[in-house]
C-alpha positions as a Markdown table, in Angstrom:
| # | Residue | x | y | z |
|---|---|---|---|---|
| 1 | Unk | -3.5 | 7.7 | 12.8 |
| 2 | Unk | -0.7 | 5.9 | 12.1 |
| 3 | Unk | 0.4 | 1.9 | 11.7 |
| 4 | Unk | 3.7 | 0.3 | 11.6 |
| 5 | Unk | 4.4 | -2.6 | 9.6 |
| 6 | Unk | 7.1 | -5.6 | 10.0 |
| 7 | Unk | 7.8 | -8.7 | 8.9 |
| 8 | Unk | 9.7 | -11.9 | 10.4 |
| 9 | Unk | 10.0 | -9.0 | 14.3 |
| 10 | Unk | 12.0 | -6.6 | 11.2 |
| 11 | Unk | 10.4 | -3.1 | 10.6 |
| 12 | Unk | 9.2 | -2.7 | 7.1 |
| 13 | Unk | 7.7 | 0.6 | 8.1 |
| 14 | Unk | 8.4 | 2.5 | 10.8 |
| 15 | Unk | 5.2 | 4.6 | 10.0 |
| 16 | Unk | 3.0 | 4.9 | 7.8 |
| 17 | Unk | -0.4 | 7.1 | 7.4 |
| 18 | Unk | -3.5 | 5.2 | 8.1 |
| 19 | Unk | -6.5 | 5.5 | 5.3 |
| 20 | Unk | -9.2 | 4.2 | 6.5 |
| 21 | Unk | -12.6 | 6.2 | 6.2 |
| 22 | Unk | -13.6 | 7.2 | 2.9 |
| 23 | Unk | -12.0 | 10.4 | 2.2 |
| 24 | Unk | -8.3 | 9.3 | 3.6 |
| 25 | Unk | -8.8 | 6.3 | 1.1 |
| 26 | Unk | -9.9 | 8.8 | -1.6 |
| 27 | Unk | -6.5 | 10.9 | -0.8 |
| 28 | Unk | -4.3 | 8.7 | -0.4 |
| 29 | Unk | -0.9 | 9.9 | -0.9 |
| 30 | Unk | -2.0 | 12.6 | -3.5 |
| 31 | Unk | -0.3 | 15.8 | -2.8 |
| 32 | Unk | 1.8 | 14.9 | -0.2 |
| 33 | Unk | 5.7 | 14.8 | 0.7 |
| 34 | Unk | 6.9 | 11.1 | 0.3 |
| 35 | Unk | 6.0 | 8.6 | 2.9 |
| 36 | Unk | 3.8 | 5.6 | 3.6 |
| 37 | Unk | 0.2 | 4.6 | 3.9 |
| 38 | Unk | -2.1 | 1.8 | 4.1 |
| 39 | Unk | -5.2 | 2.0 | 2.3 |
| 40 | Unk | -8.2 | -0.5 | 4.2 |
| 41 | Unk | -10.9 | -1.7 | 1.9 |
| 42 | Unk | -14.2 | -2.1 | 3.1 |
| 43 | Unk | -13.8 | -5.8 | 1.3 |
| 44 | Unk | -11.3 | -8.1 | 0.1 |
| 45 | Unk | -12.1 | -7.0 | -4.5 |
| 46 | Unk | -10.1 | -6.7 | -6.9 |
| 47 | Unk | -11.8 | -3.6 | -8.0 |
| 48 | Unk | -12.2 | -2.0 | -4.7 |
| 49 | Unk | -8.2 | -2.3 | -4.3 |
| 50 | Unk | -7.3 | -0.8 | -7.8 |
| 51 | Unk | -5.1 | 2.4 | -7.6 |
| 52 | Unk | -4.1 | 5.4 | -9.9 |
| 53 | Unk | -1.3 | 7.8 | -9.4 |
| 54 | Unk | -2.8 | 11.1 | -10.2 |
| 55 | Unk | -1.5 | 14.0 | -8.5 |
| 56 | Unk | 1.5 | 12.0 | -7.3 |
| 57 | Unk | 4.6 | 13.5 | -6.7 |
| 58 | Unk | 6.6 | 10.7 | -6.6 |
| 59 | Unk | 6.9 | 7.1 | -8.0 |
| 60 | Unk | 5.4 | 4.7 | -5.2 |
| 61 | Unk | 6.0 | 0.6 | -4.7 |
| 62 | Unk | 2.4 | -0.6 | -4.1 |
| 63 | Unk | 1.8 | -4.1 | -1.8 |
| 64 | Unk | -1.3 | -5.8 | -1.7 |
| 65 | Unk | -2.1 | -7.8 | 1.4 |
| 66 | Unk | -5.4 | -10.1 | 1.7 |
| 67 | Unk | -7.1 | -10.3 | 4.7 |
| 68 | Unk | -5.0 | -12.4 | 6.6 |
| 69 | Unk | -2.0 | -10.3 | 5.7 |
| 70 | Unk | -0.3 | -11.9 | 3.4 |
| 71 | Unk | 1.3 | -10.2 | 0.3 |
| 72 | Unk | -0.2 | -11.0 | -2.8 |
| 73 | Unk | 0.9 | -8.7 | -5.4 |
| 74 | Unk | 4.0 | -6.3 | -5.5 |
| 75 | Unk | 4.2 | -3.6 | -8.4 |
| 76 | Unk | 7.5 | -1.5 | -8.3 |
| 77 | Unk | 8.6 | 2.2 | -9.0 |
| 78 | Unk | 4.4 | 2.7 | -10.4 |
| 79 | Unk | 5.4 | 6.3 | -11.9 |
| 80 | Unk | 2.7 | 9.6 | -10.9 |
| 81 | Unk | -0.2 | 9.7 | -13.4 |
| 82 | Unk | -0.9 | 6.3 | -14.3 |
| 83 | Unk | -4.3 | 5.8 | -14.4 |
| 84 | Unk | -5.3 | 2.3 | -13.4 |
| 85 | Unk | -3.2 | -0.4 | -11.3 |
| 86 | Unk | -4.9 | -3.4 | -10.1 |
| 87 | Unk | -3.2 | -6.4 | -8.3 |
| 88 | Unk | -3.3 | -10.1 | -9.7 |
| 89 | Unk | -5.4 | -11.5 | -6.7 |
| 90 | Unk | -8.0 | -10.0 | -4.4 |
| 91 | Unk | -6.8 | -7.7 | -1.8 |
| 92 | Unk | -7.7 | -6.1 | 1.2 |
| 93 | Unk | -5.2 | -3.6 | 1.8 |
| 94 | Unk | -2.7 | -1.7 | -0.5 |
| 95 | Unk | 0.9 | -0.3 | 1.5 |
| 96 | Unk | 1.9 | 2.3 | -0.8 |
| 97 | Unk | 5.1 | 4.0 | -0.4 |
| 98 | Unk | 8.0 | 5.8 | -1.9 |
| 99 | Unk | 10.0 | 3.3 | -4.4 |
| 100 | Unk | 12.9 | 2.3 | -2.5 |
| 101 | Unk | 15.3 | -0.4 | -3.7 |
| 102 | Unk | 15.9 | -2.3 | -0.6 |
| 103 | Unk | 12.1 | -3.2 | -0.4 |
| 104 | Unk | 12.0 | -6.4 | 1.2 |
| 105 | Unk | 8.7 | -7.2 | 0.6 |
| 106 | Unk | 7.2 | -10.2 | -2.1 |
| 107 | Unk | 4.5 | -12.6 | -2.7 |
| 108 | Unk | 3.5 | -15.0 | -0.2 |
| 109 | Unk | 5.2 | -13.0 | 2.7 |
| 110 | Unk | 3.1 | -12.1 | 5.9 |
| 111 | Unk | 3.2 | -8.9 | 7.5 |
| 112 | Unk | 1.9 | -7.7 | 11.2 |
| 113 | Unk | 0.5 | -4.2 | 11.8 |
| 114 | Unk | 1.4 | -2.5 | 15.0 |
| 115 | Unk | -1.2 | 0.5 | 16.0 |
C-alpha cells in the first residue's frame, strides 16, 4: 500500500511505501532502491520508534510524527549502518526517505496522509 503525505494542501510525498504490519515495519527500507516510507507503531514510545540503518543503501532524512501528526523530531542525511537513532519526544510514526536538501519538513509542523 501506499500513502501520500502533504503539508499546508503542498505534497511532501507523492508516495511513499506503507509499513504497517510487523514484517514491513521490520524491513523498512532495507535493500531497496531509494524512496519513501512510513513506518506505524503499534504506540506512540520512544523505543518503539527507534531506527537503525543497516543494510541501507542510501543516506535517509527520518521525521517523527506523534499521533496527531505533528512533527516532532527531524534527523538529516542519517548515513547506512548506524545502529541506533531515536527521536527527542515520543513518536508514532517515522517518514523515512532519501536525504534531499529541499526537505521542507521541521518541528512543530503538521502533516495529512492521503490513502
Amino acid at each position: 500500500m501506499e500513502i501520500a503525505i502533504t503539508r499546508n494542501k503542498k505534497s511532501v510525498v507523492k508516495k511513499a511505501k506503507l509499513c504497517n504490519n510487523m514484517l514491513t515495519r521490520l524491513v523498512g527500507l532495507m535493500f531497496s532502491k531509494p524512496q519513501a516510507a512510513v513506518i506505524t507503531s503499534p504506540f506512540e514510545s520512544i523505543v518503539s520508534t527507534t531506527i537503525h540503518t543497516f543494510f541501507m543503501r542510501f543516506p535517509i532524512d527520518a521525521i517523527w510524527l506523534n499521533k496527531e501528526l505533528e512533527v516532532v523530531d527531524v534527523r538529516k542525511n542519517i548515513k547506512p549502518y548506524r545502529t541506533m537513532v531515536a527521536p527527542k519526544k515520543k513518536a508514532m510514526y517515522i517518514l523515512e526517505m532519501p536525504t534531499a536538501k529541499n526537505n521542507p519538513l521541521k518541528e512543530g509542523d503538521k502533516v495529512k496522509f492521503h490513502f
